[in-house]
N, CA, C and O atoms as a DFTB+ gen file, in Angstrom:
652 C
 N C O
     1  1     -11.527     -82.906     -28.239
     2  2     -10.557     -83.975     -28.394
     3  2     -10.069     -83.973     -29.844
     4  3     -10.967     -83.970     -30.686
     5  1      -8.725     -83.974     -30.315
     6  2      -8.278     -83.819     -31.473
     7  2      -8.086     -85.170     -32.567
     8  3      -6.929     -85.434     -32.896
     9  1      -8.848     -85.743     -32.943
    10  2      -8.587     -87.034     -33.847
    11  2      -7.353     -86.836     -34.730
    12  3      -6.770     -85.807     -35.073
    13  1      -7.058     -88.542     -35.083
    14  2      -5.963     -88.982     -35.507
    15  2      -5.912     -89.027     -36.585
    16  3      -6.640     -89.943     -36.967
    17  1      -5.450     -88.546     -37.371
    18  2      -5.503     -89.209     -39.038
    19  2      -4.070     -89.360     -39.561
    20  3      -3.337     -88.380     -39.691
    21  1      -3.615     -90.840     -39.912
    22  2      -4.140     -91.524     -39.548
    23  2      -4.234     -92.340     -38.180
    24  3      -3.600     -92.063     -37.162
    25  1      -5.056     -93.301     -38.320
    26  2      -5.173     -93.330     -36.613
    27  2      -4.196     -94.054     -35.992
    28  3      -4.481     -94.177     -34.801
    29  1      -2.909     -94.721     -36.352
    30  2      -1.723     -95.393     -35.784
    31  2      -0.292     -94.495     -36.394
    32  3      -0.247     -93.878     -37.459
    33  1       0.538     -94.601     -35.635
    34  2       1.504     -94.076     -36.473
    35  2       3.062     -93.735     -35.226
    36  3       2.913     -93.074     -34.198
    37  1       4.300     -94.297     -35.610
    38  2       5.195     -94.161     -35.502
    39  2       5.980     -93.051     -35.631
    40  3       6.678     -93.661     -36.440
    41  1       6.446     -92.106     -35.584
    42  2       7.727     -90.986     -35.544
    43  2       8.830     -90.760     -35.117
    44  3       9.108     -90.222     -34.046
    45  1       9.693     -91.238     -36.096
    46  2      10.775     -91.436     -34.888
    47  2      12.089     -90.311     -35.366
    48  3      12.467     -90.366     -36.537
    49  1      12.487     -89.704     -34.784
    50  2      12.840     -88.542     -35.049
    51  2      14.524     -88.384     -34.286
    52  3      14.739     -88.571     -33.089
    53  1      15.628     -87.982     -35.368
    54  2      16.760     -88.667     -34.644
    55  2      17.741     -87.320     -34.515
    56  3      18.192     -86.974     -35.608
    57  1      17.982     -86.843     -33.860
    58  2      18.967     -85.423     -33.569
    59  2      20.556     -85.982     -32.985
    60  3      21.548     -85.264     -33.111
    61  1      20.625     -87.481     -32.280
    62  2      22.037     -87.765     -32.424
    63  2      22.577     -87.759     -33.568
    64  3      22.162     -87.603     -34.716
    65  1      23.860     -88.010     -32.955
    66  2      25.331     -88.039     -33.693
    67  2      25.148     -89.529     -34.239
    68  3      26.038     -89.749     -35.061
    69  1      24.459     -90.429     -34.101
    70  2      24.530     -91.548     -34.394
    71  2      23.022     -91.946     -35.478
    72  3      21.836     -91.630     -35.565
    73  1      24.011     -92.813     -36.144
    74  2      22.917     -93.267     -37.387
    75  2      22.304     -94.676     -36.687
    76  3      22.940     -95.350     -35.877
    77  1      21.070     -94.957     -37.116
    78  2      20.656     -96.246     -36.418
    79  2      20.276     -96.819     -37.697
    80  3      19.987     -96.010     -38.578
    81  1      20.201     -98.475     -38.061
    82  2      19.891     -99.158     -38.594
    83  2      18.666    -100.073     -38.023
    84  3      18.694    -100.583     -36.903
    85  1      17.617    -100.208     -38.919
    86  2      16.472    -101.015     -38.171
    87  2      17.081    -102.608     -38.699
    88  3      17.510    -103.238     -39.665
    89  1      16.709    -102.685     -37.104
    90  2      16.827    -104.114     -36.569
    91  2      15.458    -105.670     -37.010
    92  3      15.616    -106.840     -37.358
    93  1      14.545    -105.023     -36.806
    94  2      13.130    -105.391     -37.015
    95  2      11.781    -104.607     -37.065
    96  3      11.392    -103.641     -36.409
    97  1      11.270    -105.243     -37.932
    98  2       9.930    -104.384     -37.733
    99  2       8.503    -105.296     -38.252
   100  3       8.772    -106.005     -39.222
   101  1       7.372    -105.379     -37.887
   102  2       6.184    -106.167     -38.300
   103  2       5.043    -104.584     -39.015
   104  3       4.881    -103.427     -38.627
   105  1       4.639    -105.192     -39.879
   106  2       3.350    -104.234     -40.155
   107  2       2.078    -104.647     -40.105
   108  3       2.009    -105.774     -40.594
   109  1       0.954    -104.218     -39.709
   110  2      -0.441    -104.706     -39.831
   111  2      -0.901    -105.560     -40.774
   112  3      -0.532    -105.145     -41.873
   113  1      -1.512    -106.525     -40.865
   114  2      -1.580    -107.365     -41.715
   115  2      -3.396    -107.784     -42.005
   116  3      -3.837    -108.659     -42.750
   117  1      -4.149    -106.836     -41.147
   118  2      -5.442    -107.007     -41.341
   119  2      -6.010    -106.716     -42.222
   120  3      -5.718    -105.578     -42.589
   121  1      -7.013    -107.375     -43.030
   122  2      -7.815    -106.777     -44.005
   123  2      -8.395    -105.713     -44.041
   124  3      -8.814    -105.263     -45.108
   125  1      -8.540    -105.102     -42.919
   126  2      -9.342    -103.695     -42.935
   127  2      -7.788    -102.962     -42.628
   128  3      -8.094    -101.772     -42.568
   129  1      -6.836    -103.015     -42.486
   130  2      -5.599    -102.239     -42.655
   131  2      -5.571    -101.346     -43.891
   132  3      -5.887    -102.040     -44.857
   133  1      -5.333    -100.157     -44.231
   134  2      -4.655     -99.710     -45.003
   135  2      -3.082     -98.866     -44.312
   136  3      -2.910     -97.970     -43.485
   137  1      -2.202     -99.669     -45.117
   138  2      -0.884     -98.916     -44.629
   139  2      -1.024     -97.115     -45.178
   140  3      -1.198     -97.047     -46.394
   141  1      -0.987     -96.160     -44.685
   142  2      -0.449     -94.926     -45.406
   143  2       0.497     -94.203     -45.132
   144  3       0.492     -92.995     -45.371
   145  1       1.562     -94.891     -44.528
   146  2       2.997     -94.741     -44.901
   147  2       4.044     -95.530     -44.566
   148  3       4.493     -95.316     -43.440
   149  1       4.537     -96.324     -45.162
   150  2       5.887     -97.482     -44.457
   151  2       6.839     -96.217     -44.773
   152  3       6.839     -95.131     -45.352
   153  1       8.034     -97.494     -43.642
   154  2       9.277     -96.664     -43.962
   155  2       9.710     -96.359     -45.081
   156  3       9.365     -97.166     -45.945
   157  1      10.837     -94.841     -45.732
   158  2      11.052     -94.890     -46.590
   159  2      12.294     -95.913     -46.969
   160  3      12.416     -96.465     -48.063
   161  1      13.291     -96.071     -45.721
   162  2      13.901     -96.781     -45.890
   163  2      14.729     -97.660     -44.415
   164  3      14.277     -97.191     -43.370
   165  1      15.665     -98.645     -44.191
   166  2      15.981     -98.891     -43.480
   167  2      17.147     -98.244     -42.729
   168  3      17.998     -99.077     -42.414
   169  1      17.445     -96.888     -42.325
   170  2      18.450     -96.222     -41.741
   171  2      17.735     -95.036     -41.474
   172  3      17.209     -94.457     -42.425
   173  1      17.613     -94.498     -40.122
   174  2      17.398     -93.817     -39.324
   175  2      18.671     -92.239     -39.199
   176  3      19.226     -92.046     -38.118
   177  1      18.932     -91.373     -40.295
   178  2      20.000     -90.708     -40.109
   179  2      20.047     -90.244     -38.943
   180  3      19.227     -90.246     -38.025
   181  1      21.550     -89.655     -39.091
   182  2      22.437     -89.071     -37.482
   183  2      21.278     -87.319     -37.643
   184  3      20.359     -87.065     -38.421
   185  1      21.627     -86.854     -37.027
   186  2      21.368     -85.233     -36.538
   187  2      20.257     -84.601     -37.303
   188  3      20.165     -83.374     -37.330
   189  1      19.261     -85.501     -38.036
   190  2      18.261     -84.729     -38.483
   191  2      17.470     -86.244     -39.092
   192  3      16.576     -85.642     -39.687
   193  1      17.311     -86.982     -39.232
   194  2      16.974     -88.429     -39.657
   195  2      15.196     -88.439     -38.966
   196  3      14.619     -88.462     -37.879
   197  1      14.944     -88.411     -40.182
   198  2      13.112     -88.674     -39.830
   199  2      12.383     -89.943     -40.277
   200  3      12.303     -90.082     -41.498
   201  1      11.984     -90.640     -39.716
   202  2      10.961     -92.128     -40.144
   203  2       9.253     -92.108     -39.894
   204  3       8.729     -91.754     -38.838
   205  1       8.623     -92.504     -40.939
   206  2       7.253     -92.681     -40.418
   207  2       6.989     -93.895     -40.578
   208  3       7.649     -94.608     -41.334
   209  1       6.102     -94.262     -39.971
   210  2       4.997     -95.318     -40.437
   211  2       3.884     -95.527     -39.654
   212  3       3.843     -95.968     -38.505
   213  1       2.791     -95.097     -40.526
   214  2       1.271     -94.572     -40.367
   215  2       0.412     -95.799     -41.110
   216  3       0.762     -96.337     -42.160
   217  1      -0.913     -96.163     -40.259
   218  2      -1.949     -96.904     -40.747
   219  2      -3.182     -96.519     -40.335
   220  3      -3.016     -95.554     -39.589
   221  1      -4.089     -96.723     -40.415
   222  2      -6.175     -96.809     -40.755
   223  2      -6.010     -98.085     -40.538
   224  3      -5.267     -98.897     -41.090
   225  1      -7.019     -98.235     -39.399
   226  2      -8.221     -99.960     -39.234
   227  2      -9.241     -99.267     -39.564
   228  3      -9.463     -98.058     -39.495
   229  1     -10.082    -100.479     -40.072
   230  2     -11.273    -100.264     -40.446
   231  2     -11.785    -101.090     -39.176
   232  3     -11.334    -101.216     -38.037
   233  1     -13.146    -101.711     -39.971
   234  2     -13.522    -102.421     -38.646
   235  2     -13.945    -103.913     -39.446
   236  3     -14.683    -103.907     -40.431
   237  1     -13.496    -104.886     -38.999
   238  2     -13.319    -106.086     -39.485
   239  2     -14.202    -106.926     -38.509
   240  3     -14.235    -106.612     -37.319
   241  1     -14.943    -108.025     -39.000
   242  2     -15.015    -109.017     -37.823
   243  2     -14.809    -110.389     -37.936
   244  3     -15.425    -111.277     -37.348
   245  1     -13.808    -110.509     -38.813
   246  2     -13.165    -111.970     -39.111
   247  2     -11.964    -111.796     -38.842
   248  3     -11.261    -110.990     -39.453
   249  1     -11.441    -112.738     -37.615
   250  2     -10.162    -112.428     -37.690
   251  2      -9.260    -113.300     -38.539
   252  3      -9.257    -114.529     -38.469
   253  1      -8.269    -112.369     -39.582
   254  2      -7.571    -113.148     -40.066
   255  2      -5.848    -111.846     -40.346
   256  3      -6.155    -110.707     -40.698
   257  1      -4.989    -112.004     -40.248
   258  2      -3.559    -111.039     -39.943
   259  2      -3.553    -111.229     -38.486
   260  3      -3.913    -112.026     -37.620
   261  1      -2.731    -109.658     -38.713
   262  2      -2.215    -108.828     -37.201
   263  2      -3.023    -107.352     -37.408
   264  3      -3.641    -106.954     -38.395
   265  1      -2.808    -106.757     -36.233
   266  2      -3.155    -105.291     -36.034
   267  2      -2.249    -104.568     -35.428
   268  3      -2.301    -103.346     -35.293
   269  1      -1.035    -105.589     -34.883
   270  2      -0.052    -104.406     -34.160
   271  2       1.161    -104.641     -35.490
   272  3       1.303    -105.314     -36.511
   273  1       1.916    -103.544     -34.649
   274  2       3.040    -103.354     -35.551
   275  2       4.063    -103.110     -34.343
   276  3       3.585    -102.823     -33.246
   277  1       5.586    -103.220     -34.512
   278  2       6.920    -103.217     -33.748
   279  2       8.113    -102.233     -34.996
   280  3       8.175    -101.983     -36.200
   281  1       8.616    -102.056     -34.167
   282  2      10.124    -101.659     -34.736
   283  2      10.924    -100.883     -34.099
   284  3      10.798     -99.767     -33.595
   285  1      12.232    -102.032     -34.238
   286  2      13.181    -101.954     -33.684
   287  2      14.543    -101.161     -34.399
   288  3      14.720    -101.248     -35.614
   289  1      15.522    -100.350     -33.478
   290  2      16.847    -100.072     -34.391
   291  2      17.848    -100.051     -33.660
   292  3      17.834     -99.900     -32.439
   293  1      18.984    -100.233     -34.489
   294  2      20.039    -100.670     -33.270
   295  2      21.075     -99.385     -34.062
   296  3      21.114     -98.596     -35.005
   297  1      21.897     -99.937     -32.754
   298  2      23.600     -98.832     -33.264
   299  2      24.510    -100.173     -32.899
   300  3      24.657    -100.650     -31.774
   301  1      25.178    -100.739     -34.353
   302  2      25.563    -101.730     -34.140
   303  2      27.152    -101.401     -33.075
   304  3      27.609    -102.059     -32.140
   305  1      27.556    -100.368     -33.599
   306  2      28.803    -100.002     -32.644
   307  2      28.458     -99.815     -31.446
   308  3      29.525     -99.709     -30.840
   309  1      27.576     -99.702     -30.686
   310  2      27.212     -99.596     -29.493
   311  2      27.138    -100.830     -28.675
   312  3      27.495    -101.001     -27.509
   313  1      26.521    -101.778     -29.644
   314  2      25.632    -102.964     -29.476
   315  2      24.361    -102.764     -28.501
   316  3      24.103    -103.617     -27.652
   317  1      23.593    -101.623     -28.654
   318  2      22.697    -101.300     -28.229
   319  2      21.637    -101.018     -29.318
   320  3      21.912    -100.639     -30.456
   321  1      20.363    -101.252     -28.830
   322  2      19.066    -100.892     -29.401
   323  2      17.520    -100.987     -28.592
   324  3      17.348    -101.551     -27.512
   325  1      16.801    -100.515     -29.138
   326  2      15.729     -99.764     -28.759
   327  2      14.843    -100.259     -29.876
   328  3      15.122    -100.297     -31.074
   329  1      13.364    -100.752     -29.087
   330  2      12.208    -100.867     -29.997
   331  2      11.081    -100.381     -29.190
   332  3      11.052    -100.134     -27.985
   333  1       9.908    -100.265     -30.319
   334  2       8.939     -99.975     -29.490
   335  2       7.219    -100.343     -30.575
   336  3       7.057    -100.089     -31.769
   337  1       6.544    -100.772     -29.929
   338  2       5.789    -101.440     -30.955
   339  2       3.909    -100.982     -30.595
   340  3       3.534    -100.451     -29.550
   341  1       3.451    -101.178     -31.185
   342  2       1.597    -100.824     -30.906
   343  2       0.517    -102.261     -31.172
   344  3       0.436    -102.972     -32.174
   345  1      -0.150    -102.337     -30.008
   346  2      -0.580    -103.118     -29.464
   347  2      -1.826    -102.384     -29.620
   348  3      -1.938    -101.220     -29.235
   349  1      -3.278    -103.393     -30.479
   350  2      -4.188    -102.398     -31.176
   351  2      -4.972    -103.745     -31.038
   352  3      -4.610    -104.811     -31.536
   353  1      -6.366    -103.495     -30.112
   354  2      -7.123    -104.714     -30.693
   355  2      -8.057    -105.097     -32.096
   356  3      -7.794    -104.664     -33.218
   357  1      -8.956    -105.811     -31.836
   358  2      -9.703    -105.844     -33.413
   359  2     -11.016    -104.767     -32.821
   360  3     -11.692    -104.891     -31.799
   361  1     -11.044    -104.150     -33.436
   362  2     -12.400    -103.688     -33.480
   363  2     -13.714    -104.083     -34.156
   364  3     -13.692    -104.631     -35.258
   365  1     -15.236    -103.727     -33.305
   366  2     -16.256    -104.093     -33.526
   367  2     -17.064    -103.459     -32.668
   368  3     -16.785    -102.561     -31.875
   369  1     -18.331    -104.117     -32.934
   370  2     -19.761    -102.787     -32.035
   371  2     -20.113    -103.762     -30.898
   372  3     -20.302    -104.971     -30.761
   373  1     -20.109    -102.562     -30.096
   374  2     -19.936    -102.573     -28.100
   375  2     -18.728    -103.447     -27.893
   376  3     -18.994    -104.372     -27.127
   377  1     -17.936    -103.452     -28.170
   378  2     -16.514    -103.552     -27.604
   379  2     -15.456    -102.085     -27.261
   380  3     -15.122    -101.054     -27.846
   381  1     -15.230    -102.709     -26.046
   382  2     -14.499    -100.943     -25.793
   383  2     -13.122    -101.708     -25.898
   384  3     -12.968    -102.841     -25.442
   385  1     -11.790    -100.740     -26.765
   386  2     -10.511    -100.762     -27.194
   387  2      -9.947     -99.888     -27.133
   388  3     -10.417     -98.768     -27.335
   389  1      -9.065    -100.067     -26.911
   390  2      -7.376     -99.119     -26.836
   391  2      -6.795     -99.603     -27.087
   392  3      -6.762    -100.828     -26.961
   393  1      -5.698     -98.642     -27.778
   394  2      -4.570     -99.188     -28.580
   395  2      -3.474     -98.932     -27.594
   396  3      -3.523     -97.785     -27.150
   397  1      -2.351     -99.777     -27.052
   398  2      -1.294     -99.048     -26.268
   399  2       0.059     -99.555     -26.932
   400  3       0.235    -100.441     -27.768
   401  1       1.141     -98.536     -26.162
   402  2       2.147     -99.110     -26.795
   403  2       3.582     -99.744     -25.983
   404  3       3.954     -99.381     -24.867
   405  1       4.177    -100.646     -26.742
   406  2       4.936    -101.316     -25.369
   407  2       6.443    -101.155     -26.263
   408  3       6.564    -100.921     -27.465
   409  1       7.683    -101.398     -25.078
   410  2       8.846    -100.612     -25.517
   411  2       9.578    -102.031     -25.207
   412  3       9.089    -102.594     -24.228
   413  1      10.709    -102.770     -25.870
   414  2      11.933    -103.103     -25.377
   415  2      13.119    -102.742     -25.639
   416  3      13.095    -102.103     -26.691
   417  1      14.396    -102.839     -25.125
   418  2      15.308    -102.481     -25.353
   419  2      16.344    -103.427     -24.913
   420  3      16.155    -104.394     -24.174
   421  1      17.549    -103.025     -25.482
   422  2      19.239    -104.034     -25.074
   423  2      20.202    -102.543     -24.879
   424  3      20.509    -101.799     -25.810
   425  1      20.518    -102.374     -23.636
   426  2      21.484    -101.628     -23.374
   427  2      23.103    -101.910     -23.260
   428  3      24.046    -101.144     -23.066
   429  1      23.037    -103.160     -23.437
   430  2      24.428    -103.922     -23.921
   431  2      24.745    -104.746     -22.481
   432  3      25.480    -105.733     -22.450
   433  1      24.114    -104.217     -21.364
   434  2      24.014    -105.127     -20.624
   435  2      23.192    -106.647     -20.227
   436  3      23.502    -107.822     -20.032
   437  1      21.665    -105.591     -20.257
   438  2      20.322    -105.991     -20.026
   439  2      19.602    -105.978     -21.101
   440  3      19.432    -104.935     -21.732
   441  1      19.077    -107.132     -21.463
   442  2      18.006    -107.024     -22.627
   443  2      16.544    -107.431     -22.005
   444  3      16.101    -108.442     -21.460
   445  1      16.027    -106.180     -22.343
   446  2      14.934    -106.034     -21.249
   447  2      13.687    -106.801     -22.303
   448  3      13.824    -106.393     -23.457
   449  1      12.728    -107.628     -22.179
   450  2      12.015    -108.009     -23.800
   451  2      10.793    -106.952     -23.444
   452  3      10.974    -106.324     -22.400
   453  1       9.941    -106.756     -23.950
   454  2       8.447    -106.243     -24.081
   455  2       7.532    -106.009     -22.965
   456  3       6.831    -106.717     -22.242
   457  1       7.766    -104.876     -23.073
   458  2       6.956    -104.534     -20.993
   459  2       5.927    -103.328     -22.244
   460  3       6.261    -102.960     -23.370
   461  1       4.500    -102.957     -21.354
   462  2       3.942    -101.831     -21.118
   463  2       4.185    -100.820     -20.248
   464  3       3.710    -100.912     -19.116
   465  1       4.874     -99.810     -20.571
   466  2       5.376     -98.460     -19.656
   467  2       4.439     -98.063     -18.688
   468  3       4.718     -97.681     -17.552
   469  1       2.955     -98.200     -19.337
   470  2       2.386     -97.578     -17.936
   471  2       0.547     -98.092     -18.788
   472  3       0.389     -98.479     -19.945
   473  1      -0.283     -97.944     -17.974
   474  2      -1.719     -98.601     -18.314
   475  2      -2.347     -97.329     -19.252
   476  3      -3.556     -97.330     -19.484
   477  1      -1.630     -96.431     -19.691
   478  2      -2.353     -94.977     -19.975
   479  2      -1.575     -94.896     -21.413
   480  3      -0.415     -94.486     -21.388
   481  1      -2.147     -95.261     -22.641
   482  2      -0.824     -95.050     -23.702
   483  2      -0.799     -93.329     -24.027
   484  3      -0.199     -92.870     -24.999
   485  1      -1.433     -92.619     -23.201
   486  2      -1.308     -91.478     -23.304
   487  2       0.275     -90.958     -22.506
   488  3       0.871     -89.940     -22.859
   489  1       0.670     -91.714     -21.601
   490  2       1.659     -91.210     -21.053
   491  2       2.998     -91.379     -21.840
   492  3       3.295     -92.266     -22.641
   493  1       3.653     -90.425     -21.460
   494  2       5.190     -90.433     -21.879
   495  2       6.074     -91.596     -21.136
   496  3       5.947     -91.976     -19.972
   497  1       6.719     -91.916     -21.820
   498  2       7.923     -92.892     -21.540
   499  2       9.558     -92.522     -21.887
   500  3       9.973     -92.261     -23.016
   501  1      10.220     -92.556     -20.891
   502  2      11.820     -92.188     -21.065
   503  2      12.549     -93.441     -21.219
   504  3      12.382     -94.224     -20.284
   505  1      13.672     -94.014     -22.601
   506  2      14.079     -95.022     -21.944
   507  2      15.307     -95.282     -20.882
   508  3      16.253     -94.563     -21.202
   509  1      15.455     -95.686     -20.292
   510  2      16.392     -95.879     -19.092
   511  2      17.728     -95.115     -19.286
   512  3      18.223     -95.196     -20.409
   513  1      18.397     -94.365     -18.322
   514  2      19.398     -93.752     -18.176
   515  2      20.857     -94.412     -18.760
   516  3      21.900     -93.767     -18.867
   517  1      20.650     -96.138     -19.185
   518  2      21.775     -96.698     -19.305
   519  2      22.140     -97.029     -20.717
   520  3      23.129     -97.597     -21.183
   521  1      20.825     -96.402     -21.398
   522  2      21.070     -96.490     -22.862
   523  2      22.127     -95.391     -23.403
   524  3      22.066     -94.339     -22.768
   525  1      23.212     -95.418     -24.582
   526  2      23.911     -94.314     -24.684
   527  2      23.464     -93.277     -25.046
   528  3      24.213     -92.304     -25.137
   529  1      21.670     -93.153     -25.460
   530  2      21.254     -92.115     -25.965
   531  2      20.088     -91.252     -24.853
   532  3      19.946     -91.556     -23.668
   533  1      19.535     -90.434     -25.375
   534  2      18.336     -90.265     -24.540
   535  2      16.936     -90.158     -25.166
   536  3      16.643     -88.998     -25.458
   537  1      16.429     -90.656     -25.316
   538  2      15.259     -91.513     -26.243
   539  2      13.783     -90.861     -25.126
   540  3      13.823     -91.120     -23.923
   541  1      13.074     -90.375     -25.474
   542  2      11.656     -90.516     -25.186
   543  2      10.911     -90.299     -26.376
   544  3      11.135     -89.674     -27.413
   545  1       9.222     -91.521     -25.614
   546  2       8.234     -91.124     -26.243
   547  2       7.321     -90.858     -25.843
   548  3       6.698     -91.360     -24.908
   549  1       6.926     -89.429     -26.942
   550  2       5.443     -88.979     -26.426
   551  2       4.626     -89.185     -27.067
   552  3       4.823     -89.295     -28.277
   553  1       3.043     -89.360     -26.383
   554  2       2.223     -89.823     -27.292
   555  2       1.025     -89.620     -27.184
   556  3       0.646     -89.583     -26.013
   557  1       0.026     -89.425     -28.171
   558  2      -1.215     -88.576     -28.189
   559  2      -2.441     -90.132     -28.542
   560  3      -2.436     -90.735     -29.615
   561  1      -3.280     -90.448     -27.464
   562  2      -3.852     -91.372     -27.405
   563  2      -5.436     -90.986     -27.456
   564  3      -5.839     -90.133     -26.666
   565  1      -6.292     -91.567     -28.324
   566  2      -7.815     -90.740     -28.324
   567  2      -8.815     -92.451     -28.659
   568  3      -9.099     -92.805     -29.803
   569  1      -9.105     -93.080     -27.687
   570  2     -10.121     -94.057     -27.677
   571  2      -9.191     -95.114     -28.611
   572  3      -8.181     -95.388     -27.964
   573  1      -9.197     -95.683     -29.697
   574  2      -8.843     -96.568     -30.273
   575  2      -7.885     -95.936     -31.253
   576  3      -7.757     -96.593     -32.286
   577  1      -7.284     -94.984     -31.195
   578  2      -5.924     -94.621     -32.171
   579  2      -4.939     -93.916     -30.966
   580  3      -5.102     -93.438     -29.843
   581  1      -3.602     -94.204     -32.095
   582  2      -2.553     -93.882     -31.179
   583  2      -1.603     -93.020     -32.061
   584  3      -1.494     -93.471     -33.201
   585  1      -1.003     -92.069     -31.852
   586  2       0.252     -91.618     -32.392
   587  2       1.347     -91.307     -31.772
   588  3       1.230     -90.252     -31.148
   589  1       2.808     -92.014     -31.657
   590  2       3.597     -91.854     -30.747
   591  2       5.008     -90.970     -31.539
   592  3       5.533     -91.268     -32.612
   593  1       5.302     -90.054     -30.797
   594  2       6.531     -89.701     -31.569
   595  2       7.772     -90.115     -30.712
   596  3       7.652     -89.949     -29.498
   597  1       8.918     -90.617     -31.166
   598  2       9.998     -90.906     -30.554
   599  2      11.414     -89.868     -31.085
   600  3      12.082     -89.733     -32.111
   601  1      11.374     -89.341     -29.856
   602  2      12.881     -88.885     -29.959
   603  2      14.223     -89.317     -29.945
   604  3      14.331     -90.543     -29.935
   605  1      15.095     -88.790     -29.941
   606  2      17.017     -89.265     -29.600
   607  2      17.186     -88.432     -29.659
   608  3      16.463     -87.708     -30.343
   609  1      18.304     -87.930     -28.953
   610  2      19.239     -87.332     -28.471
   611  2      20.974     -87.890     -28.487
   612  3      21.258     -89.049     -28.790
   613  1      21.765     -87.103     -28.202
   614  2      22.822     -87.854     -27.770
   615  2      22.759     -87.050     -26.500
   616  3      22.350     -85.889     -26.500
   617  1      23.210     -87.741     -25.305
   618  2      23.152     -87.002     -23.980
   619  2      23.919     -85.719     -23.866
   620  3      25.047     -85.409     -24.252
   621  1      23.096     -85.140     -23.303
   622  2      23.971     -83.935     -22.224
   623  2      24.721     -84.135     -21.097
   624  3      24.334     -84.962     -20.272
   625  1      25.921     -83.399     -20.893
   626  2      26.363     -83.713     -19.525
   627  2      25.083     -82.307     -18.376
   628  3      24.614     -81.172     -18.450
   629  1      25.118     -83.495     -17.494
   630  2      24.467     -83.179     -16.427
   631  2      22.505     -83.104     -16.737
   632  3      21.611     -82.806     -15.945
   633  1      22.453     -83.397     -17.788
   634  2      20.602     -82.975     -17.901
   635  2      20.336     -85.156     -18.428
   636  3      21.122     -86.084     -18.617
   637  1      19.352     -85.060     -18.444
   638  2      18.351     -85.601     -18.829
   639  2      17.309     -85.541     -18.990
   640  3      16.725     -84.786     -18.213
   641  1      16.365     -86.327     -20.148
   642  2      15.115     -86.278     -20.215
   643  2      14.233     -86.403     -18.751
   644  3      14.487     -86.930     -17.668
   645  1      13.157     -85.701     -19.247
   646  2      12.367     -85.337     -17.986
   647  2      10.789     -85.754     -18.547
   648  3      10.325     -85.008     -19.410
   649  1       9.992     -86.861     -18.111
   650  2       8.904     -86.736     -18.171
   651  2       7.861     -85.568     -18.483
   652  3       6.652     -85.798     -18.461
């Protein structure tokens, strides 16, 4: 099994034609948090645009913060956007945890709020055909860490993402 270092972490990785601006975002706020990498900045470039943001829990047993983190980005000309956030409990001894991760989105129709894609944060998630882009994430899940990478695209005629 291949461990995480560090053990949370965001990638969001942008090959459209379109620049995205973040909309929102929360960061861990626990004392046993160390951030080791926020964004560098708030814009997501068009056709090559790379973002991280990576953290370490320790193991705490007072609760006082957060442990998840969100972030969202939009294409304001679209009036569409896409978030997706990590859902991480507190850790401690004989407690079993997983970290998973949950997605919402506004396709300019439907603003869908905060669902879990599937009970496995190991699985891939596509977001819906009605967004203008084609967005999946994949993601490498090992007991209590998570690393998800998120793609874009701008669509193809006739293909789509494929699980």
């Amino acid at each position: 099994m291949r461990m995480i270092n560090p053990d949370h972490s965001f990638t969001f990785i942008n090959y459209a034609s379109t620049a995205f601006t973040l909309l929102s975002h929360t960061v861990p706020t626990a004392p046993d948090v160390r951030l080791v990498q926020e964004l560098s900045d708030n814009t997501l470039l068009a056709t090559s645009g790379q973002q991280v943001m990576s953290w370490t829990k320790g193991c705490y047993f007072g609760k006082s913060g957060f442990d998840d983190a969100h972030l969202c980005w939009q294409d304001t000309g679209a009036l569409q956007s896409f978030c997706i956030g990590i859902e991480s409990p507190e850790r401690g001894f004989f407690k079993p945890i997983q970290s998973h991760y949950k997605v919402k989105y506004n396709d300019g129709t439907t603003n869908k709020d905060w669902f879990f894609p599937s009970d496995n944060p190991a699985d891939p998630y596509v977001y819906p055909n009605s967004m203008k882009w084609d967005i999946m994430v994949t993601s490498h899940s090992a007991k209590d860490q998570l690393e998800l990478q998120i793609i874009i695209q701008d669509k193809a005629t006739g293909r789509e993402l494929k699980e």
